[in-house]
DOKEMAR-365964 format. One record per residue (C-alpha): x, y, z; residue number from 1; residue in one letter. Coordinates in Angstrom, 3 decimals. Each point is the difference from the previous one (the first is absolute). Layout:
% DOKEMAR-365964
+----------+----------+----------+-----+------+
:       px :       py :       pz : pos : code :
+----------+----------+----------+-----+------+
:        X :        Y :        Z : NUM :    A :
...
+----------+----------+----------+-----+------+
This chain:
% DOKEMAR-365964
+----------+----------+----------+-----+------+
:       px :       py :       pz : pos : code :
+----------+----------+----------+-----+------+
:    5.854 :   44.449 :   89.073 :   1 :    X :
:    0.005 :   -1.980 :    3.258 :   2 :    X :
:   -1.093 :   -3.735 :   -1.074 :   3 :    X :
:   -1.392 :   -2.500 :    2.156 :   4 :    X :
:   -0.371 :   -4.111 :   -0.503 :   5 :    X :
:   -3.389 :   -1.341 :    0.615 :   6 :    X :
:   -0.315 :   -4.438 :    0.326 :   7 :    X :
:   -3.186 :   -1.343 :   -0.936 :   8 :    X :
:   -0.813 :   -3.793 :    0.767 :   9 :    X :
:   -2.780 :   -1.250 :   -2.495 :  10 :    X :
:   -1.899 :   -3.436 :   -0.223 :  11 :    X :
:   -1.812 :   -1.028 :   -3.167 :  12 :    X :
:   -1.588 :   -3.140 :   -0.505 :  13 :    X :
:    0.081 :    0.422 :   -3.989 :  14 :    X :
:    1.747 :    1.912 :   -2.318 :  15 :    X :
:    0.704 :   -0.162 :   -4.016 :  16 :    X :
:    2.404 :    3.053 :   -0.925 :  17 :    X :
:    0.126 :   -0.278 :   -3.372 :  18 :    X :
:    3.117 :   -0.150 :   -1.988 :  19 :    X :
:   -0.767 :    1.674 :   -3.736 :  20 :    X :
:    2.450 :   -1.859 :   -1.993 :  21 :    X :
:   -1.851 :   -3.638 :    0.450 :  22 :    X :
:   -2.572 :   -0.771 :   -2.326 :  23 :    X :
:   -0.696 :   -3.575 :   -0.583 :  24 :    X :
:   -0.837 :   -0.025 :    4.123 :  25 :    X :
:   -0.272 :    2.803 :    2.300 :  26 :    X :
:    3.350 :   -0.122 :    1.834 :  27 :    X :
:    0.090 :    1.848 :    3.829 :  28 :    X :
:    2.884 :    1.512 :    1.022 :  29 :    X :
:    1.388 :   -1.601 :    3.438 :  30 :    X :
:   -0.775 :    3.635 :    1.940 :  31 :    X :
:   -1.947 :    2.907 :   -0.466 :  32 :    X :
:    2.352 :    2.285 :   -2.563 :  33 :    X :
:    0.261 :    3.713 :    1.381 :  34 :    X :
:   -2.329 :    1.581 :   -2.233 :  35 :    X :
:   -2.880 :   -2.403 :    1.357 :  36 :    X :
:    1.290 :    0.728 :    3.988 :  37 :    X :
:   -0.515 :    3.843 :   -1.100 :  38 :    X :
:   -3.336 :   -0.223 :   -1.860 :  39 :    X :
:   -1.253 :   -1.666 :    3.105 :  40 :    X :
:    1.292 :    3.018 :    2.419 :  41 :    X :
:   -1.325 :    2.643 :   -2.630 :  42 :    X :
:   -3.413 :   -1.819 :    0.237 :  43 :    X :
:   -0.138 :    0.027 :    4.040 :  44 :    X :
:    0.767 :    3.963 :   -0.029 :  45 :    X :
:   -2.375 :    0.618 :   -3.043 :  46 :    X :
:    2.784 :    1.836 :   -1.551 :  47 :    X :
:   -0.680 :   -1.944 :   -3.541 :  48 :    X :
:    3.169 :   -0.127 :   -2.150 :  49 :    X :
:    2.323 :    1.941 :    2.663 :  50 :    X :
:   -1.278 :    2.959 :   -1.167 :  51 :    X :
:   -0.689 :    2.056 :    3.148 :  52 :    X :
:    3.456 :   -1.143 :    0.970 :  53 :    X :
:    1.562 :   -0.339 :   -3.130 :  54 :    X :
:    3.396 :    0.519 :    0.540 :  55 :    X :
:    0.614 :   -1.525 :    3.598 :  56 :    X :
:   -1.097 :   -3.114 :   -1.335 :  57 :    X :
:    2.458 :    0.346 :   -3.058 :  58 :    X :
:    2.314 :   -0.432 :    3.047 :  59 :    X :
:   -1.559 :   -2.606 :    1.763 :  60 :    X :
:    2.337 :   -3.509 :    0.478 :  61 :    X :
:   -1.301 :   -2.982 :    0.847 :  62 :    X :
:    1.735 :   -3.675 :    0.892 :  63 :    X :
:   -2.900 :   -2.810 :   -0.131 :  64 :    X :
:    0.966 :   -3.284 :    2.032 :  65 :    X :
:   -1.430 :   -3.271 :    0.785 :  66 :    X :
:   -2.193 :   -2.188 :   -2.295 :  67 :    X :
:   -2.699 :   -2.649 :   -0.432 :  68 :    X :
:   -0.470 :   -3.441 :    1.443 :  69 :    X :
:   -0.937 :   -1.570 :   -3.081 :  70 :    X :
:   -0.922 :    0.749 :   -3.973 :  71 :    X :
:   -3.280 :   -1.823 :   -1.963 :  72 :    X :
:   -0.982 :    0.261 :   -3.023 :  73 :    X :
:   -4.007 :    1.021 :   -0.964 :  74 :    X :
:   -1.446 :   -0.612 :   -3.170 :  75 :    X :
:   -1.768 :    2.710 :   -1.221 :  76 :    X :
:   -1.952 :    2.004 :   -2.962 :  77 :    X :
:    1.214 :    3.273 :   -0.082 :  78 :    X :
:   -2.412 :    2.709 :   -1.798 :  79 :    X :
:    2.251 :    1.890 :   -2.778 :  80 :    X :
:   -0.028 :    3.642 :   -1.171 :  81 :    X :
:   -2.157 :    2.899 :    1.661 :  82 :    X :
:   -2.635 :    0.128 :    2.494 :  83 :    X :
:   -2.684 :    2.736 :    0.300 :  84 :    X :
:   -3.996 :    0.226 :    0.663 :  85 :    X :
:   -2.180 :    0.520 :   -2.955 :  86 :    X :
:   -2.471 :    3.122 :    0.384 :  87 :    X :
:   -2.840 :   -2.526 :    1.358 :  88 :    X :
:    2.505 :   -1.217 :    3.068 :  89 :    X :
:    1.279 :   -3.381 :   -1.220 :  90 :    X :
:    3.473 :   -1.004 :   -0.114 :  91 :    X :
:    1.363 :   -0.158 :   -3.234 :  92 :    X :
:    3.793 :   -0.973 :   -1.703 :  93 :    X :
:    1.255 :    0.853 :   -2.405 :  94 :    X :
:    3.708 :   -1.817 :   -2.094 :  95 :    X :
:    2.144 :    2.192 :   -3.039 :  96 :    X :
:   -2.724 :    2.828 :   -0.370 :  97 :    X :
:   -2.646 :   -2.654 :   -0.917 :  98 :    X :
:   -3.397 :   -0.914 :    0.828 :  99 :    X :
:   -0.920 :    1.055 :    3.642 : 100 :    X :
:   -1.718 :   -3.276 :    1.528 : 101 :    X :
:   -1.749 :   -0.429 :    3.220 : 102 :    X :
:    2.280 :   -2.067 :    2.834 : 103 :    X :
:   -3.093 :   -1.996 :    0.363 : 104 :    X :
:   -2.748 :   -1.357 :   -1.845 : 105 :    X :
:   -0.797 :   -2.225 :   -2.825 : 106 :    X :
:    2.811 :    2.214 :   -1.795 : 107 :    X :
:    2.701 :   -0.134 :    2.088 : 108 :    X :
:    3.217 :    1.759 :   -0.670 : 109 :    X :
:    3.307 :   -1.358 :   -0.717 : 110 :    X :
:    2.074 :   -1.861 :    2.600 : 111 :    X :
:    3.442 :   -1.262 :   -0.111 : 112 :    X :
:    0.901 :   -3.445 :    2.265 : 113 :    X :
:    3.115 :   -0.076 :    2.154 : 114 :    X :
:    1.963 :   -1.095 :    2.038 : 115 :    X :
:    1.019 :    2.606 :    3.233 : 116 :    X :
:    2.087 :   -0.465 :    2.448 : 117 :    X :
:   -0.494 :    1.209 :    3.490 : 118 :    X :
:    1.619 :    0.249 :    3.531 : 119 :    X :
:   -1.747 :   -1.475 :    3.400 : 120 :    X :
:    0.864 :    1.828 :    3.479 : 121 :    X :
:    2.086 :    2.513 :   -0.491 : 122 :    X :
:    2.239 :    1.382 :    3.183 : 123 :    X :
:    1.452 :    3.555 :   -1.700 : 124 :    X :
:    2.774 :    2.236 :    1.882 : 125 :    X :
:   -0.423 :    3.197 :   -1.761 : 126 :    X :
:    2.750 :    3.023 :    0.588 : 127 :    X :
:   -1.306 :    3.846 :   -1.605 : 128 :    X :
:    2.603 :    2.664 :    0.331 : 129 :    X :
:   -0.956 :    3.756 :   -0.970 : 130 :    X :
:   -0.609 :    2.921 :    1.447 : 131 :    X :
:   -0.975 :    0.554 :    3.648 : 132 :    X :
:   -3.189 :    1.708 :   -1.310 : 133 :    X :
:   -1.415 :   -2.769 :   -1.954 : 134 :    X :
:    0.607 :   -2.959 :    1.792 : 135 :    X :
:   -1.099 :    1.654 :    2.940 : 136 :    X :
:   -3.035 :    0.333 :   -1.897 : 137 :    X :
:    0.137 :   -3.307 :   -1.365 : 138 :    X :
:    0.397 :   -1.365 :    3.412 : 139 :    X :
:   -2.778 :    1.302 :    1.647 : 140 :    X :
:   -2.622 :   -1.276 :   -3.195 : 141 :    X :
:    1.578 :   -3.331 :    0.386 : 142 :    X :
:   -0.789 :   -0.180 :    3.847 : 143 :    X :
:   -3.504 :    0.938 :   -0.492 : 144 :    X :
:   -0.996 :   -0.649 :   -4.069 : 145 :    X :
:   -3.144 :    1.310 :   -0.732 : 146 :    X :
:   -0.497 :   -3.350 :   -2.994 : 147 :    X :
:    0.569 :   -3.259 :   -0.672 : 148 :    X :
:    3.964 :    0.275 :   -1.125 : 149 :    X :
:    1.197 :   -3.027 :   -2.881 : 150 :    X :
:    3.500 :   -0.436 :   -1.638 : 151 :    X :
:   -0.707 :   -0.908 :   -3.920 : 152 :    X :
:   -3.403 :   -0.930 :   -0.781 : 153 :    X :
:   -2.826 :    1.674 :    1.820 : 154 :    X :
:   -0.788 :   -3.248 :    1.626 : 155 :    X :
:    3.222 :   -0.474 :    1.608 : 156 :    X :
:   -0.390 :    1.658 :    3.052 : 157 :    X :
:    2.736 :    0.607 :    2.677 : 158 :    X :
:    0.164 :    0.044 :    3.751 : 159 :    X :
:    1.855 :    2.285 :    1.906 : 160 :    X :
:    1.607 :   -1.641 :    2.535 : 161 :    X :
:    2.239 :    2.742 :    1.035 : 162 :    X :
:    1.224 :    3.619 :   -0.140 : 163 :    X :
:    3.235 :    1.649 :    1.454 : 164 :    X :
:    3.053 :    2.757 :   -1.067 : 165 :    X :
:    3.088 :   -2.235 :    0.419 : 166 :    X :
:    3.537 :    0.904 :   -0.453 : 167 :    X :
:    2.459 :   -1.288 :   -1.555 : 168 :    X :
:    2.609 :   -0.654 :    2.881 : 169 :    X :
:    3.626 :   -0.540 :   -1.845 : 170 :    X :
:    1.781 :   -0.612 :   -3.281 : 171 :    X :
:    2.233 :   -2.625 :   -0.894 : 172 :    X :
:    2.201 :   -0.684 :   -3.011 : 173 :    X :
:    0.267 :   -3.836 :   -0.923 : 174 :    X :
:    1.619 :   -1.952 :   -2.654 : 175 :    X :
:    0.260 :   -3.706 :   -1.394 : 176 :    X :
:   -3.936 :   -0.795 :    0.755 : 177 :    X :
:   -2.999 :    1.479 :    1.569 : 178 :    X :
:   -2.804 :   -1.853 :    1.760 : 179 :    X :
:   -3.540 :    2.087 :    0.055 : 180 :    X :
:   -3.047 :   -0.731 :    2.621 : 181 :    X :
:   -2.374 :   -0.104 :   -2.148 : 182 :    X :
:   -0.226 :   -0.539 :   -3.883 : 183 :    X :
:   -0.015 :    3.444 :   -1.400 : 184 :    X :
:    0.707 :    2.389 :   -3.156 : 185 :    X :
:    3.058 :    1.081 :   -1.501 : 186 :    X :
:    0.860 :    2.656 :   -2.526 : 187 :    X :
:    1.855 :   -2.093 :   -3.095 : 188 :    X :
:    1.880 :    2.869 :   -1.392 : 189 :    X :
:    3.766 :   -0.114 :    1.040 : 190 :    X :
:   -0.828 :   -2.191 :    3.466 : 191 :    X :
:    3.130 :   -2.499 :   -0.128 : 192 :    X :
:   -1.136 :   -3.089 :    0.674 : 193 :    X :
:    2.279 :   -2.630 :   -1.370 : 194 :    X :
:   -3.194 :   -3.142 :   -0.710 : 195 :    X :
:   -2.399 :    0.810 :   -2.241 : 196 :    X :
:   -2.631 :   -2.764 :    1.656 : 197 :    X :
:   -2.192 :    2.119 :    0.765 : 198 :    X :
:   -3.213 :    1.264 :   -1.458 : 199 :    X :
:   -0.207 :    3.151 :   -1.555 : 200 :    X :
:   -3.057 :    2.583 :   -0.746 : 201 :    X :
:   -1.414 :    2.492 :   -1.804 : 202 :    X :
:   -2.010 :    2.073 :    2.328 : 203 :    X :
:   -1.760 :    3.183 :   -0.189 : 204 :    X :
:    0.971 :    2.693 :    2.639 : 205 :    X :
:   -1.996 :    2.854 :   -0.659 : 206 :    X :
:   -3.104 :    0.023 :   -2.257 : 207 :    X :
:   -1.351 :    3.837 :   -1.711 : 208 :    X :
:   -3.414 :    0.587 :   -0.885 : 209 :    X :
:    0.100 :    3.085 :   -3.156 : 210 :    X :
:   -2.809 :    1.776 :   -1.307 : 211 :    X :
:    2.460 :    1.619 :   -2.953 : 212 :    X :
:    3.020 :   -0.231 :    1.901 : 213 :    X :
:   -1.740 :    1.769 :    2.981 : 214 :    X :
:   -0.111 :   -2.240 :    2.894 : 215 :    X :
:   -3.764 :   -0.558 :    1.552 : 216 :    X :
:   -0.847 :    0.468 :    3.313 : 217 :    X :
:   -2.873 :   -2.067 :    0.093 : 218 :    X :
:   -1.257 :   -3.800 :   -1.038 : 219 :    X :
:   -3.007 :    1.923 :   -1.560 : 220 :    X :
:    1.815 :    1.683 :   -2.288 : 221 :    X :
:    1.361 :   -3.276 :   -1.660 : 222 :    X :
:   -1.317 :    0.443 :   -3.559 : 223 :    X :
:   -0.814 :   -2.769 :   -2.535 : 224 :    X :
:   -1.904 :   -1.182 :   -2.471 : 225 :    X :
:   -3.388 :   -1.514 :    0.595 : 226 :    X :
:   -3.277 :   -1.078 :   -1.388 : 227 :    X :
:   -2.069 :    3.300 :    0.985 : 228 :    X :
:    2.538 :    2.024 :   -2.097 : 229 :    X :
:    0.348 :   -3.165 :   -3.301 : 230 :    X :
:    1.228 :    2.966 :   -2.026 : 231 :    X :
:    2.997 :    0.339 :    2.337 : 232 :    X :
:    2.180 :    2.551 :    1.518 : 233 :    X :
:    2.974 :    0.873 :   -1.208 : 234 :    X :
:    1.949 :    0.228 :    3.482 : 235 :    X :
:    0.505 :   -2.645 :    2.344 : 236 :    X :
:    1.502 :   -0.521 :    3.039 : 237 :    X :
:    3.531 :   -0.911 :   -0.299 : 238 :    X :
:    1.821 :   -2.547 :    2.630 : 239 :    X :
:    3.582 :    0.626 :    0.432 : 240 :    X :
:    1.748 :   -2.483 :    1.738 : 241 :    X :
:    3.826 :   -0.479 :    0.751 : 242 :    X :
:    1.436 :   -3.242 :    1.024 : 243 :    X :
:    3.261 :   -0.923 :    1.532 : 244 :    X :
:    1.974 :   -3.115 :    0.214 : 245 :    X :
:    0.574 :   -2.276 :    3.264 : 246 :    X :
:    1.654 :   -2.919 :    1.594 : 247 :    X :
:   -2.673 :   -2.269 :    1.834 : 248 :    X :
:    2.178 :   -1.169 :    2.586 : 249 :    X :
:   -2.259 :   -3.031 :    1.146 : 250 :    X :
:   -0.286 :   -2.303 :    3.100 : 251 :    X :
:    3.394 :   -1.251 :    1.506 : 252 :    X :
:    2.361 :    1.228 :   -2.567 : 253 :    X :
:    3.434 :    2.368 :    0.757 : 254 :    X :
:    0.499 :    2.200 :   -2.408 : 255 :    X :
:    3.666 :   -0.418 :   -1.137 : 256 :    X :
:    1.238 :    3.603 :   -0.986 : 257 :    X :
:    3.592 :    0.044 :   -2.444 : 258 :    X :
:    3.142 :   -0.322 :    1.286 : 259 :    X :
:    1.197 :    3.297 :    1.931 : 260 :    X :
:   -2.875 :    1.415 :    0.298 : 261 :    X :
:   -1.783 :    1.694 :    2.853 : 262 :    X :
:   -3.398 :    1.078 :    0.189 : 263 :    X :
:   -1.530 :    1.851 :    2.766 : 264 :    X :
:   -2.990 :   -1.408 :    1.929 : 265 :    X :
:   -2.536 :    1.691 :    2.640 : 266 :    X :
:   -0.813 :   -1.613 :    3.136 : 267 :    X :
:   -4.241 :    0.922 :    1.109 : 268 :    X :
:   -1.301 :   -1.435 :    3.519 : 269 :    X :
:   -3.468 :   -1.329 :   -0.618 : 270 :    X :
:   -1.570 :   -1.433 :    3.063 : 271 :    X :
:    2.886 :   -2.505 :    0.788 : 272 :    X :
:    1.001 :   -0.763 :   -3.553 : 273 :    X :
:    2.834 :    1.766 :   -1.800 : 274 :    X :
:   -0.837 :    0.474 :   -3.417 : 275 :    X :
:    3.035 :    1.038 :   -2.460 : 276 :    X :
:   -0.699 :    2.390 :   -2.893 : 277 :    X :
:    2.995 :    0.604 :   -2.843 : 278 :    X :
:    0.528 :    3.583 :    0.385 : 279 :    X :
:    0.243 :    1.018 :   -3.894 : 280 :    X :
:   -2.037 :   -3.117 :   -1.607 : 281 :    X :
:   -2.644 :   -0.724 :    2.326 : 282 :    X :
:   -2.117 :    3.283 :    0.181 : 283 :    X :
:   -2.129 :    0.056 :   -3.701 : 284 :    X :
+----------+----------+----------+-----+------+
């Protein structure tokens, strides 16, 4: 299957991508992890969930770049549990399979304080590799996107700055240390890299919506419990997600790799920067 590499240069004035295993404050992750980059791309074709597509984006790779210009923290209450809308339109939560309260009102439902942090300005370099088919497709729904696009929350919108099929022009094999444009991702497992200064992360790369084990092709079909049905249903919508370990690589730093060992790195022309991507750990 012929393959082509699309580049994608984003701006986003906000962004929070959450990072699941922080509780006592809602930790971001530095960049956008893959799975939120492909839930974004799925939402500008309308194919919900890959489905349409399913497989091609299976073999979709992507290498995110870049970062923010500064972090802050926001104070905020967060509403716990379920959301849903009563039978007579009002908005209504619901915590544990309790009492289903209105969000507003003289009753007001539960909400938890605190702290999140969040990332200002955002400058994002964004690689997708795949199939000639879909990023063609995903190309020409980027150039023209029929919505407002966002990375993470709904209110983090992007801007496209710009669109174009690059190539990547040579490969090089390097040893002793390696010095990347732009702070980037790195697959953990087996890269040798002889410090261990640098952050590492959890993050999901591919998330499955199940309707008993069948994938769903459709946000409508997401099934759950909810305050017109308080007797409840016994099948819900189940959320797969798989995560994978990286490297954040960071601002100024060389990545010193072990002692005799080479690594293979890809040169890609964008505009008239040079932008290095590890050939094996830099494609999630």
């Amino acid at each position: 299957m012929e393959e082509k590499i699309l580049f994608v240069k984003i701006f986003q004035p906000y962004a929070q991508y959450r990072n699941p295993f922080t509780f006592y404050y809602a930790q971001t992750y530095p960049l956008p992890p893959k799975s939120t980059i492909l839930g974004m791309l799925q939402n500008c074709l309308d194919d919900w969930y890959g489905y349409n597509f399913n497989e091609m984006w299976k073999g979709i790779r992507v290498s995110i770049h870049g970062g923010f210009e500064s972090i802050f923290w926001n104070y905020q209450s967060m509403l716990k549990g379920d959301i849903s809308i009563s039978s007579n339109g009002i908005l209504i939560n619901n915590v544990e399979g309790k009492q289903w309260l209105p969000l507003y009102g003289s009753i007001k439902s539960q909400r938890s304080p605190i702290y999140q942090q969040e990332l200002f300005n955002g400058h994002l370099y964004v690689f997708l590799r795949g199939s000639s088919e879909l990023i063609e497709r995903i190309k020409e729904n980027l150039e023209k996107p029929r919505k407002v696009l966002y990375l993470g929350r709904s209110e983090d919108v992007i801007f496209i700055k710009e669109v174009k099929y690059v190539e990547a022009l040579e490969r090089e094999e390097v040893e002793g240390d390696v010095k990347l444009k732009y702070p980037t991702y790195i697959k953990e497992k087996n890269f040798p890299i002889r410090m261990t200064k640098y952050p590492v992360y959890h993050i999901p790369v591919s998330v499955v919506f199940k309707n008993d084990d069948i994938p769903i092709k459709h946000k409508a079909q997401i099934l759950k419990k909810d305050a017109r049905n308080l007797a409840g249903i016994s099948e819900v919508t189940k959320r797969e997600v798989k995560f994978e370990t990286v490297i954040y690589t960071g601002y100024d730093y060389s990545i010193i790799l072990k002692r005799g060992i080479k690594i293979e790195l890809e040169y890609i022309k964008v505009d008239n920067e040079e932008i290095r991507i590890i050939k094996d750990y830099g494609w999630l």
